[in-house]
C-alpha positions as CSV (number, residue, x, y, z in Angstrom):
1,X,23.2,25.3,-7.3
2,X,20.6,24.2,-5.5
3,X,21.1,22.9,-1.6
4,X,19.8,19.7,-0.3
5,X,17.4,21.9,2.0
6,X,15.8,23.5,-1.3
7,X,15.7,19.6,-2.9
8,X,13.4,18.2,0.1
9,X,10.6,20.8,-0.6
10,X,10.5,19.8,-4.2
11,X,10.4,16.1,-3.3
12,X,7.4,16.6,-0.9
13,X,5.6,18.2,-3.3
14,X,6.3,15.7,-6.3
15,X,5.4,12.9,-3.7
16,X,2.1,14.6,-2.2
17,X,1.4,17.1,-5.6
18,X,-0.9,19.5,-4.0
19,X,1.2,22.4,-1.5
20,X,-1.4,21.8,1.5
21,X,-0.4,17.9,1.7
22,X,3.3,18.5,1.1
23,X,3.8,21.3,3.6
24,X,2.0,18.7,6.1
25,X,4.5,16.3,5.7
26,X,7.4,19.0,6.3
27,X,5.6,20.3,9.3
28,X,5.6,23.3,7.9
29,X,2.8,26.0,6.8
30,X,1.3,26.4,2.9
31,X,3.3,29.9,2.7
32,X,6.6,28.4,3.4
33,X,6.1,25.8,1.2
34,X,5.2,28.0,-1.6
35,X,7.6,30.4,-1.1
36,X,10.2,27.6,-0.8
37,X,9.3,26.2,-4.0
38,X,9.5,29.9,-5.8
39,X,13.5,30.1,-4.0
40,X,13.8,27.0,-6.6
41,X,12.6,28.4,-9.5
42,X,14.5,31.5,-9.2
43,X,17.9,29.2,-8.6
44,X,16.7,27.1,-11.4
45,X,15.7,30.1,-13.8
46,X,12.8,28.6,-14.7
47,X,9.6,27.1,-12.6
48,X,10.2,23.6,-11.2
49,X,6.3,22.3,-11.0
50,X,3.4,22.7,-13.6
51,X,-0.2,23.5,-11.8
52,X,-2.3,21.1,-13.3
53,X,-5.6,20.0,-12.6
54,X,-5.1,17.2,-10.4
55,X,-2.4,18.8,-8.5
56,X,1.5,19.8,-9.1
57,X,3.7,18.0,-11.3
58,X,7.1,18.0,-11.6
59,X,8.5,19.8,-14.8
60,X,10.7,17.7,-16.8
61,X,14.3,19.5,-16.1
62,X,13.6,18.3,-12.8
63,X,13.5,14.8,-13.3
64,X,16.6,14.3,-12.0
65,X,17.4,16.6,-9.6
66,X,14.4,14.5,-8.0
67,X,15.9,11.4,-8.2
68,X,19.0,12.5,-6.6
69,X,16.9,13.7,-4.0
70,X,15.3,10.5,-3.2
71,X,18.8,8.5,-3.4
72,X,19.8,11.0,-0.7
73,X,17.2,10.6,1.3
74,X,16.9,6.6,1.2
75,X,20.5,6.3,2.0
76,X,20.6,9.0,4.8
77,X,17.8,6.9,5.8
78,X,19.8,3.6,5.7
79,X,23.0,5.2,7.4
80,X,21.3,6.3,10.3
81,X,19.1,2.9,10.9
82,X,22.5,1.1,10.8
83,X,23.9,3.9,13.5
84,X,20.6,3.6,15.9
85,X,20.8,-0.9,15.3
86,X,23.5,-0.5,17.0
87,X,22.3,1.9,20.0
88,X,20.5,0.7,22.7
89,X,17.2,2.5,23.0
90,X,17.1,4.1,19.9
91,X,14.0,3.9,17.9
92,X,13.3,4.7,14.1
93,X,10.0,4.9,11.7
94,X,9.1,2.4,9.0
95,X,6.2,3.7,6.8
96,X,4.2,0.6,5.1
97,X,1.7,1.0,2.1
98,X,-0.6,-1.2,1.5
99,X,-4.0,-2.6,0.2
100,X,-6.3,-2.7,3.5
101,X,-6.7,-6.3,3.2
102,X,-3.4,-6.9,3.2
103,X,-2.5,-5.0,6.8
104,X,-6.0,-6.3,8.1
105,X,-5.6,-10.0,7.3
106,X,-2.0,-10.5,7.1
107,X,0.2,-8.0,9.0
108,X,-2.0,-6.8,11.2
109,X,-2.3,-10.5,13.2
110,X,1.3,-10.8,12.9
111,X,2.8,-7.8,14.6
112,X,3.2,-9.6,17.6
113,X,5.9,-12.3,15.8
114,X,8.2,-9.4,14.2
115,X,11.6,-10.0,15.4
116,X,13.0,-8.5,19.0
117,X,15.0,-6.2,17.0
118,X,12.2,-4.4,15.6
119,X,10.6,-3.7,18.8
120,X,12.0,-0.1,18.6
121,X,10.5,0.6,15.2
122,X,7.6,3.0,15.0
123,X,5.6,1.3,11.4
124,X,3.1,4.0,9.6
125,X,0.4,2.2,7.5
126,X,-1.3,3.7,4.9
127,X,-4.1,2.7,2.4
128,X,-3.5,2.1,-1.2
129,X,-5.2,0.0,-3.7
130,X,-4.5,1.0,-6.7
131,X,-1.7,3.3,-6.9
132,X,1.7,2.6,-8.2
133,X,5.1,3.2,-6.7
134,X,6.7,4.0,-3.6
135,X,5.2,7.9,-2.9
136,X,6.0,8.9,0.5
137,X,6.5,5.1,2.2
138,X,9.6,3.1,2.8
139,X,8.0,0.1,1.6
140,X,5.2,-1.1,-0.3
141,X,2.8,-3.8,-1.1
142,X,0.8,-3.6,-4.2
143,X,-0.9,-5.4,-7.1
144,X,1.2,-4.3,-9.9
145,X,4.6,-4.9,-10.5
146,X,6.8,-1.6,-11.1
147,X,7.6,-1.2,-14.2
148,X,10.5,1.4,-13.9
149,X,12.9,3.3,-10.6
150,X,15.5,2.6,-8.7
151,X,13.3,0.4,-6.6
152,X,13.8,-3.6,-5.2
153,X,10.9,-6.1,-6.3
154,X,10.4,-9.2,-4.8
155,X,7.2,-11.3,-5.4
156,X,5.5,-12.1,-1.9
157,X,2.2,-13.7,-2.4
158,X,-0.2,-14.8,-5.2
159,X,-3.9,-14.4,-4.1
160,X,-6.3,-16.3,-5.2
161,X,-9.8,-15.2,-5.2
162,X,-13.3,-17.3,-5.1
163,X,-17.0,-16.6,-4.7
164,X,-18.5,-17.0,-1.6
165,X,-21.5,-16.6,0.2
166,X,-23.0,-17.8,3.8
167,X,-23.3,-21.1,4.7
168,X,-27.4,-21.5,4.7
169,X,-28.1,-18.3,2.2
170,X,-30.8,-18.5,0.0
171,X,-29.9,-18.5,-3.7
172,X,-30.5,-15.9,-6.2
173,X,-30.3,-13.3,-3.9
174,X,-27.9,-11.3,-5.5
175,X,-24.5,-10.4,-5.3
176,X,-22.6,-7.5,-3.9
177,X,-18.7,-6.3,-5.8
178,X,-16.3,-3.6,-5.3
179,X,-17.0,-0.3,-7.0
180,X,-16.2,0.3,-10.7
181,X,-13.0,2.1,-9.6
182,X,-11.8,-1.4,-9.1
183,X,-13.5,-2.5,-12.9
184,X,-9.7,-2.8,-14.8
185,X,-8.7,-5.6,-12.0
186,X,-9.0,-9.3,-12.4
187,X,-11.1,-9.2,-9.5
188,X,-14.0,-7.6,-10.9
189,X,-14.0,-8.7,-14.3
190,X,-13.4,-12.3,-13.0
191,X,-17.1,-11.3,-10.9
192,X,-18.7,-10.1,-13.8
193,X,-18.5,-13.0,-16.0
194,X,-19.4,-15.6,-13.5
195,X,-22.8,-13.7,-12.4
196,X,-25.3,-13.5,-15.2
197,X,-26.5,-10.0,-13.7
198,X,-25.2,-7.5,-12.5
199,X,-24.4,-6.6,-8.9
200,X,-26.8,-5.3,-6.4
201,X,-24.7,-3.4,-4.3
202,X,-21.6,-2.4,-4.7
203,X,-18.8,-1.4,-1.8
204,X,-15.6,0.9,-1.5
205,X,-13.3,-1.6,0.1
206,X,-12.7,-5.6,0.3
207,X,-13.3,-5.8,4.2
208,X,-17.0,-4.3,3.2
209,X,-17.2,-6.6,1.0
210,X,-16.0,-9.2,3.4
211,X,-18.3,-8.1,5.7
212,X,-21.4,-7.8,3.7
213,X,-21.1,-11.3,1.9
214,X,-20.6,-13.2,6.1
215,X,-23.6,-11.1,6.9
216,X,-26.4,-11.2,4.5
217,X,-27.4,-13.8,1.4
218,X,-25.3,-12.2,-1.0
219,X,-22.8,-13.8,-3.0
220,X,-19.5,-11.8,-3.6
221,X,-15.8,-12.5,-5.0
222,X,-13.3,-12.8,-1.5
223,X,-9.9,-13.3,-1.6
224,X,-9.5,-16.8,-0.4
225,X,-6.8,-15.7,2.4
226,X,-9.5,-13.1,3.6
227,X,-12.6,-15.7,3.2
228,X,-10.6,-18.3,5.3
229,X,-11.1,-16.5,8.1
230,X,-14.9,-16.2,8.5
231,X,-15.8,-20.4,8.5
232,X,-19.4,-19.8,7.8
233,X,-18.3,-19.0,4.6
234,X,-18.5,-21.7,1.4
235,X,-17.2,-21.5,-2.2
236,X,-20.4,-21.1,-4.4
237,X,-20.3,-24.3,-6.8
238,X,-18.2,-23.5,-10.0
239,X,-16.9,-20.1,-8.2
240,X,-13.3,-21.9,-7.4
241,X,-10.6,-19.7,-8.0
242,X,-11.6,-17.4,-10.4
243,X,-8.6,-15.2,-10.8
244,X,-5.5,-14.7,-8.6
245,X,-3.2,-11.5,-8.5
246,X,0.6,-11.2,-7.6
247,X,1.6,-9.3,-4.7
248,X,4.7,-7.3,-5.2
249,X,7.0,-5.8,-2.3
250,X,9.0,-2.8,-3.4
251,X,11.7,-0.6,-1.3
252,X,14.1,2.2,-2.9
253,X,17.5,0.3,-4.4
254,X,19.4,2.5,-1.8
255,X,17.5,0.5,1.5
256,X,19.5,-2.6,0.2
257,X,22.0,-3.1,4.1
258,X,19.4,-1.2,6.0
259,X,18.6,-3.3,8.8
260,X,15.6,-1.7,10.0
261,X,14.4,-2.7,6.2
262,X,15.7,-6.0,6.1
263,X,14.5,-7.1,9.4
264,X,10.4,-5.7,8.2
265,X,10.8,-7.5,4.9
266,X,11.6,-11.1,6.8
267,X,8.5,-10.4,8.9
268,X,6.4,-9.3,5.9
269,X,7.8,-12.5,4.2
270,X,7.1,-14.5,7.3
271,X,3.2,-13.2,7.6
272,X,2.6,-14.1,4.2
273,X,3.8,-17.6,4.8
274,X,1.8,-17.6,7.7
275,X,-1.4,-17.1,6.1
276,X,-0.9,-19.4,3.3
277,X,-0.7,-22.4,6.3
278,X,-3.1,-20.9,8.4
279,X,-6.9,-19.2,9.1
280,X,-6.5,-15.9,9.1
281,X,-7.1,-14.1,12.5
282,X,-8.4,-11.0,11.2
283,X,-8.5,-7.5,13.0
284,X,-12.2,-6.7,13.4
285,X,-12.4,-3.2,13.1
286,X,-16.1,-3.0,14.9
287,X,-14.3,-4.3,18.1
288,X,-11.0,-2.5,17.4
C-alpha cells in the first residue's frame, strides 16, 4: 500500500507535470524525484504517469489515489493553521493565483487593509491567465468557473471592459490588443468587432496593454477597474462596455474552517469591493 510519503511525490508531479518543476517544489533533486516516482510504480505494479509531450500525466488508476492525496494535504493544511491561529508568533504561507491585473490593480493596493490576524501570513502570488483549477495554490482567482473537484466557488467580481485611448490622441492611429493566445476570450473578440482593422501591435499582458494605450495614440480594450486608474484615459465613443467576464474565487472543499483561508477570502472580498467604489491605486512596476 502505498505511504503518504510516496503519495506527495506523485502529487507534485501531477501538479507541476514535468520532474524538474516538481522536484523544485519538494526541495529535492530530479534523481530523487524520479526514482521516487519508479518506488510507486513498483508498489502499484504498473507505472503511475504517462510521458507525453507536454509533460507527465497522471495514469488513470491513479485518479484517486490523487485525490486522496490532495484531501490530505488541504486538511493537514487546515489543522495546522487552526493550531498556529491560536499561537502567538506563529506564521503560515498562503499561495494566491491570479491574472496579473488582478494582484496589480486590486490586491496589490490593498495589502495594507488585510486584517491584524493575517499579519503572520507569508502570501505567494503567481501568474495565471488562462489556466484552470487550483494546481499548486491555496487559492485562486480566474476567469472561468470550475466545472468539476472538490473545490469552493464563490463569484467575486464581474469586469467590465471598454476601449480607451489618451485623452488628446489623434484618431485613426491604430489600436494595440493582447496576443492571439488570449483570441477564445470575450476580450478579444469583443476588440475585434468594434475595430474595422486589425490591430497594430499586439502585447503579452493587460498592464502592457495598459501601459501602451496611456502612453501613445493607440486605442485598446482595458478593463474598466484597470483604466480607472490612469485619468487621462477616455472611453472611445460607442466603445462602452463591450464585454464583461466573471471572476471566480476557488479554494479546496477541505479549507472550509481554516482560518488562515477564511480570513484571505474577506480581504480578497473586501479589495474587490474596494475597487468597484474607488480609482484604482495601481502598483507601478517601473517604480516598484
Amino acid at each position: 500500500m502505498p505511504a503518504w510519503d510516496d503519495l506527495k511525490f506523485a502529487l507534485a508531479l501531477s501538479r507541476h507535470g514535468r520532474m524538474n518543476s516538481a522536484a523544485q517544489s519538494l526541495g529535492i533533486n530530479v534523481a530523487t524525484m524520479s526514482r521516487r516516482i519508479e518506488r510507486l510504480g513498483e508498489i502499484l505494479g504498473q507505472p503511475p504517469f504517462v510521458k507525453k509531450a507536454e509533460g507527465w500525466e497522471p495514469s488513470p488508476m491513479i485518479h484517486g489515489l490523487l485525490q486522496i492525496a490532495e484531501d490530505v494535504e488541504q486538511r493537514l493544511e487546515t489543522e495546522m493553521n487552526s493550531i498556529r491561529n491560536g499561537t502567538a508568533g506563529q506564521s503560515t504561507r498562503l499561495s494566491i493565483g491570479c491574472p496579473p491585473i488582478v494582484s496589480l490593480f486590486v490586491l496589490y493596493p490593498n495589502i495594507a487593509h488585510r486584517s491584524t490576524a493575517l499579519s503572520n501570513v507569508t502570501y505567494t502570488f503567481t501568474q495565471r491567465v488562462m489556466e484552470d483549477g487550483l494546481g499548486e495554490n491555496d487559492l485562486v482567482l480566474q476567469h472561468k468557473r470550475p466545472e468539476s473537484g472538490r473545490v469552493i466557488t464563490q463569484k467575486v467580481a464581474t469586469l467590465t471592459s471598454s476601449v480607451y485611448r489618451r485623452r488628446g490622441a489623434k484618431e485613426n492611429s491604430g489600436w494595440v490588443s493582447l496576443s492571439d493566445h488570449f483570441d477564445p476570450t470575450p476580450f478579444n473578440q469583443a476588440a475585434y468587432q468594434f475595430f474595422p482593422e486589425p490591430p497594430s501591435m499586439r502585447v503579452q499582458s493587460m498592464y502592457e496593454l495598459y501601459e501602451i494605450v496611456g502612453a501613445t495614440d493607440m486605442a485598446g480594450p482595458l478593463v474598466d477597474i484597470v483604466a480607472a486608474s490612469n485619468p487621462d484615459l477616455e472611453v472611445v465613443p460607442g466603445g462602452e462596455e463591450l464585454s464583461s467576464t466573471d471572476m471566480w474565487m476557488i479554494y479546496h472543499a477541505s479549507r472550509k474552517g481554516d482560518p488562515v483561508m477564511d480570513g484571505t477570502i474577506t480581504w480578497v472580498k473586501e479589495s474587490f469591493a474596494k475597487m468597484q467604489t474607488a480609482r484604482s491605486e495601481v502598483v507601478n512596476l517601473r517604480r516598484a
